[in-house]
N, C-alpha and C positions, 0 to 999 in steps of 0.2 A: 504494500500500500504506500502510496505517496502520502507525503505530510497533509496535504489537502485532503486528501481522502479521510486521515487520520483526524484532521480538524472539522470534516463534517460529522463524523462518527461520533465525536465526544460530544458536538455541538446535540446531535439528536439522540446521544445517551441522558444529556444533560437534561434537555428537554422532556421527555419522557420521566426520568423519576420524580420530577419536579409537580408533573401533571396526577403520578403514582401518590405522590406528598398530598396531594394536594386532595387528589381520594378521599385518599383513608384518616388525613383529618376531619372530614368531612362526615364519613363513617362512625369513626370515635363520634364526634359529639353526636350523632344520631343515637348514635347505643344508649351515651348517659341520656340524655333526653329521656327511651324509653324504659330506659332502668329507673329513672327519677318517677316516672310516671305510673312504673308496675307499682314501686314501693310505695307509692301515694295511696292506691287502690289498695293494697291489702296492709296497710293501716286505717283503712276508713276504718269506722265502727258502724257507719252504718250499712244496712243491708240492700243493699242493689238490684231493684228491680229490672233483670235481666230480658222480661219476657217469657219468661217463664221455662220448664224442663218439659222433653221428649219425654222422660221416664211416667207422668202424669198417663194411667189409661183412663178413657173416658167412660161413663157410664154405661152400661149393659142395656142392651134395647131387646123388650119382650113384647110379643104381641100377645093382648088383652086377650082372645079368646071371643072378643064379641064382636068386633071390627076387624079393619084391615090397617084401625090405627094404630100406631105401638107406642108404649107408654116407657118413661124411664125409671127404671127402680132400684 
């Protein structure tokens, strides 16, 4: 490689970690942001209506016997 060659190279080594630096500062503070934000949330004390759980089954559907309506029981 000629010196020119060598002087591009470092020029867009240079360039390059700079833009890498520039990342992952960027990253970091994203993290602490939602590290600061998880920990907020499970210090609340109060309770967070989420919308509620999957795990809820809903009431059982019978028909009456006299109709075709069905009733919940």
């Amino acid at each position: 490689m000629n010196p020119d060659e060598v002087n591009n190279l470092m020029q867009v080594m240079s360039n390059k970690i700079n833009q890498l630096t520039q990342q992952n500062i960027m990253l970091e503070a994203k993290i602490m942001f939602l590290n600061s934000t998880i920990q907020q949330l499970q210090s609340s004390t109060e309770k967070i209506n989420d919308g509620g759980t999957f795990d809820d089954t809903p009431p059982a559907r019978q028909n009456n016997g006299k109709t075709k309506q069905q009733v919940t029981t």
